[in-house]
C-alpha positions in Angstrom: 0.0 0.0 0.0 1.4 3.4 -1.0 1.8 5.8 1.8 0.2 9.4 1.7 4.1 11.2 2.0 4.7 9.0 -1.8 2.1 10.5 -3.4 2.7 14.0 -1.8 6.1 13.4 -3.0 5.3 12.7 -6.7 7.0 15.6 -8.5 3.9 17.4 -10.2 4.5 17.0 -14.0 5.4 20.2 -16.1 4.3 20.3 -19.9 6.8 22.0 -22.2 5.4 25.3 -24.2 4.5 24.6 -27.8 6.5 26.8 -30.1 3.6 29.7 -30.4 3.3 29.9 -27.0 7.2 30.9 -27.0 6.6 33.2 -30.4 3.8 35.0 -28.6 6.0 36.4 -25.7 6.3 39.9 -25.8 10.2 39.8 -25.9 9.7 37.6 -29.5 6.4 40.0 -30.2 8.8 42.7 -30.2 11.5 41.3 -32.1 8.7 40.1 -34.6 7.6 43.9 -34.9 11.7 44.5 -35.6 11.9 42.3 -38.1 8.9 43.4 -39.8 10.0 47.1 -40.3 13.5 45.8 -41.7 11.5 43.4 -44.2 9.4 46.4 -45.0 12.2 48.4 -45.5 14.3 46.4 -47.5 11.3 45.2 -49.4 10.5 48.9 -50.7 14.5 49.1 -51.8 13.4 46.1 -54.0 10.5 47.7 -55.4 12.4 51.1 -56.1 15.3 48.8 -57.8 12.4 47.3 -59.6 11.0 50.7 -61.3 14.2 51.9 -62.0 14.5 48.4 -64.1 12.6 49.3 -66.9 12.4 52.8 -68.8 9.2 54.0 -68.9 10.0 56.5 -71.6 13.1 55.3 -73.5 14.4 57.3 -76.2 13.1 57.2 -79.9 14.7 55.3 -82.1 17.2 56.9 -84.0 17.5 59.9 -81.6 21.4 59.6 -81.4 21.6 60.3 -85.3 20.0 63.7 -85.1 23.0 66.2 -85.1 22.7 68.7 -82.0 24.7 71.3 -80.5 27.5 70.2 -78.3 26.0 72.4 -75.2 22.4 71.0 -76.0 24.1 67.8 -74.9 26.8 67.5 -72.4 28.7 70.4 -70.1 32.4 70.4 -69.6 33.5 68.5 -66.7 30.5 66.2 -66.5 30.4 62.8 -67.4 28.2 61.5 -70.3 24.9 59.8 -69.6 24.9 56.7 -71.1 21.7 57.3 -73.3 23.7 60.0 -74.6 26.9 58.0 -75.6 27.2 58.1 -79.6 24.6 61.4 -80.2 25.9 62.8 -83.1 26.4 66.7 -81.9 28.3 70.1 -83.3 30.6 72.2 -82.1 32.4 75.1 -83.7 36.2 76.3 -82.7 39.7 76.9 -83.2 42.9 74.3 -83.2 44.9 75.1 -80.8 48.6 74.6 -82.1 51.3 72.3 -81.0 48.5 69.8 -79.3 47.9 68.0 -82.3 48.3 64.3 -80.9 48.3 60.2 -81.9 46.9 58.3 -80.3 47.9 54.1 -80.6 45.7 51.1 -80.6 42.9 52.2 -82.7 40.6 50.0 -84.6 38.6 50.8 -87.9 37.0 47.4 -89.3 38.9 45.2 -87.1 41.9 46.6 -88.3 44.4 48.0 -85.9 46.2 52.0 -86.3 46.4 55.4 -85.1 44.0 58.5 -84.5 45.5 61.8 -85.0 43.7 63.9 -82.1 43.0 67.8 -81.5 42.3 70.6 -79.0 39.4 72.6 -80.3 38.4 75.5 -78.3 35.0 76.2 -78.4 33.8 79.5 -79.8 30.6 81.2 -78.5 31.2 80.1 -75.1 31.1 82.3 -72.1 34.6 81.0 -70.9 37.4 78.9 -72.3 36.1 75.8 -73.0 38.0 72.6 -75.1 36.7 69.4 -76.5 39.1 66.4 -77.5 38.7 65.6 -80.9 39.2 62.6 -82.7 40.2 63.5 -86.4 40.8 60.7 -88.1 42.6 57.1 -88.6 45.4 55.6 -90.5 47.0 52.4 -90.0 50.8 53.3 -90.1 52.2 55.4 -87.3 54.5 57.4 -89.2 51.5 58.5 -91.6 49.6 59.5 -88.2 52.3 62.0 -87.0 52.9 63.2 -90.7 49.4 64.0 -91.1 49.6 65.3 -87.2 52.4 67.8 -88.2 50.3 68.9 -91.1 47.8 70.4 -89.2 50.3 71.7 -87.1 51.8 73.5 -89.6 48.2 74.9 -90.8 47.2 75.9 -87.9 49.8 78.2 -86.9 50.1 79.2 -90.2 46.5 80.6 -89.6 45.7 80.2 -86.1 42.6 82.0 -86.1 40.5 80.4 -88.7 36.8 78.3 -87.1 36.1 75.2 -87.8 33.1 73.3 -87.6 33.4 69.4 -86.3 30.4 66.7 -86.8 31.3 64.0 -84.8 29.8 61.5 -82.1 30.1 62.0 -78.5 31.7 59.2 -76.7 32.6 58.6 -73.1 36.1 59.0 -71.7 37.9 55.8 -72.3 40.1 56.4 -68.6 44.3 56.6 -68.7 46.2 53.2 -69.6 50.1 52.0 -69.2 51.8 52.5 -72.3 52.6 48.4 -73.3 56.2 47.5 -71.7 59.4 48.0 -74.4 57.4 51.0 -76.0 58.1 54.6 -75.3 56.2 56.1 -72.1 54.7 59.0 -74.0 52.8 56.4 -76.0 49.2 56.9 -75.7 46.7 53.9 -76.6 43.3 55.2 -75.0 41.3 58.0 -75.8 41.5 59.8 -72.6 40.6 63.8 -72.4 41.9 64.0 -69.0 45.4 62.4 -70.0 45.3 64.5 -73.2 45.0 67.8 -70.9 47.9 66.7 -69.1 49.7 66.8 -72.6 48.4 69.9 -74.5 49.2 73.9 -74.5 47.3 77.0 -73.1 45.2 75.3 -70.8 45.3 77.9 -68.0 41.3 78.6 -66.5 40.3 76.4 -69.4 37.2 74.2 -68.8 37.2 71.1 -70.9 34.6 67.8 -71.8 35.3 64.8 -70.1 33.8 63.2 -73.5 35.4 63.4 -77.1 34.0 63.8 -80.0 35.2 61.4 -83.1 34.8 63.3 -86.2 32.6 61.7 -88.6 34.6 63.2 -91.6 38.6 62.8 -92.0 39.9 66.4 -91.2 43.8 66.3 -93.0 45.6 63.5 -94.3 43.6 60.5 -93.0 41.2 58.4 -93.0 37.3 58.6 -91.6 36.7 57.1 -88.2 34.8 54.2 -88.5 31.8 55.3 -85.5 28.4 53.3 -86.6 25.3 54.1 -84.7 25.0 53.0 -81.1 22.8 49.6 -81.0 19.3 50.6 -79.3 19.4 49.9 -76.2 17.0 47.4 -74.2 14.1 48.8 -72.0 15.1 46.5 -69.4 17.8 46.6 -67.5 18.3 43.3 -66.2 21.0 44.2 -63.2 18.6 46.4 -61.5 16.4 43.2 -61.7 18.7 41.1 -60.4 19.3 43.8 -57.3 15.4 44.0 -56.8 15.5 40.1 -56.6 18.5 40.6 -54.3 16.5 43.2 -52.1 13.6 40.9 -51.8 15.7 37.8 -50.4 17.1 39.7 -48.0 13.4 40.5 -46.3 12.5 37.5 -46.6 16.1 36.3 -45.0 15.0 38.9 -41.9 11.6 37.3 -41.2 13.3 33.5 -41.2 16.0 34.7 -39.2 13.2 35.7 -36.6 11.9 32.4 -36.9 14.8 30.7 -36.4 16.2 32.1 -33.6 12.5 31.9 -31.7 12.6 27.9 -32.5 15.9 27.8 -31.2 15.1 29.4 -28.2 11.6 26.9 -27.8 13.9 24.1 -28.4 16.3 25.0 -25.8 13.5 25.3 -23.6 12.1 22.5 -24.1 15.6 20.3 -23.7 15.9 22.2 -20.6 12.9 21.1 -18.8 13.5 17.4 -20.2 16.5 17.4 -18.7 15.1 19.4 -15.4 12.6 16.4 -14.8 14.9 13.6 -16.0 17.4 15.0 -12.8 14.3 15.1 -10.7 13.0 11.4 -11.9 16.3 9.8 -11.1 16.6 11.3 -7.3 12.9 10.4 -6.2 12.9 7.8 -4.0 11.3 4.8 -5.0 7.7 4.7 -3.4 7.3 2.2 0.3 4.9 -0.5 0.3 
């Protein structure tokens, strides 16, 4: 027969919390309400990357064929938006002498040469203002600083006489290493901002980051093969791919809520296994 001081003695059984008893705490309510404003947050950066994906009012085709003044379309010292690269624009202005430059590693039709470059400073500008210019290509690099010291010899022969350039407008290509063995001055990208560093009366002058490539040969050399920009796509996939980006991370904040609440029910729940497992093993056994 069981004595009354066994069954007072029976531990009194504890039942574990079930994991949304744990999730609606307060402490886990409040990290819950955390989580949900960094989710919100991030989710909105996806849906900003998202709109900026696709252009709502891309340019008409053909737009970059239509000849335009050069201050209709960029301003010295700012870079060149990229629906803007290739617009076929006009400028008007004088050769300044002794810059009159080659420039290596050219291409026209796969073929490899030289450009013979220019400083032309604007006219009808409210202060000095110089454009690059790319005036044309030959394949031998002689020829290119023949043709180079032509010019030269025109234009301080008659350094005041205007000249009109058609050309396209094309991004700053950035410095370069000349290739080892070859001689330091050598130049093989089309770089204003190197060029500057090489030309003459440049004193309070502002200049384009962007060059123009002359669409017809100006002295002894050949036209610049320049084609028409390819349209560009509507969509631009990268800022998709960012959007998807932004929309794993809030997701990613939300499970990692999750996670760390069923981590903390499972400890909980080990713990009181093990609490009563201690407590089982140093109960006496009950007297008869």
């Amino acid at each position: 027969m069981t004595s009354p001081t066994a069954i007072e003695q029976e531990p009194r059984q504890v039942f574990p919390p079930t994991l949304r008893e744990v999730m609606l705490r307060p402490r886990w309510l409040a990290l819950l309400a955390f989580s949900l404003v960094v989710a919100g947050a991030l989710a909105w950066l996806g849906q900003w990357q998202l709109g900026r994906a696709i252009d709502t009012a891309p340019s008409e085709p053909g737009q970059t064929e239509i000849v335009r003044p050069l201050a209709d379309v960029a301003q010295p010292g700012q870079y060149l938006a990229d629906p803007l690269v290739g617009q076929r624009v006009e400028a008007t202005g004088q050769w300044i002498p002794g810059d009159f430059l080659v420039v290596a590693s050219r291409y026209n039709d796969d073929v490899e040469g030289y450009w013979v470059t220019g400083q032309l400073r604007l006219d009808g500008v409210p202060s000095p203002t110089s454009i690059a210019v790319a005036l044309g290509w030959t394949q031998d690099a002689a020829a290119a600083q023949s043709a180079a010291n032509e010019l030269e010899a025109q234009v301080t022969a008659d350094p005041n006489t205007s000249t009109t350039v058609t050309g396209r407008l094309i991004a700053d290509e950035g410095p370069a290493r000349p290739p080892a063995g070859t001689d330091p001055q050598t130049m093989t990208r089309m770089s204003p901002a190197v060029l500057l560093g090489r030309w003459h009366d440049i004193d309070g002058v502002a200049v384009y980051r962007p060059y123009l490539a002359s669409q017809t040969a100006i002295g002894s050399v050949d036209a610049i093969d320049s084609p028409a920009p390819d349209e560009r796509s509507r969509v631009n996939w990268l800022n998709i791919f960012y959007a998807a980006e932004w929309a794993i991370f809030a997701g990613f904040a939300l499970y990692l809520w999750y996670r760390l609440a069923r981590d903390a029910w499972e400890k909980e729940v080990e713990d009181l296994e093990d609490a009563e497992a201690e407590t089982a093993g140093a109960t006496p056994s009950a007297s008869i």
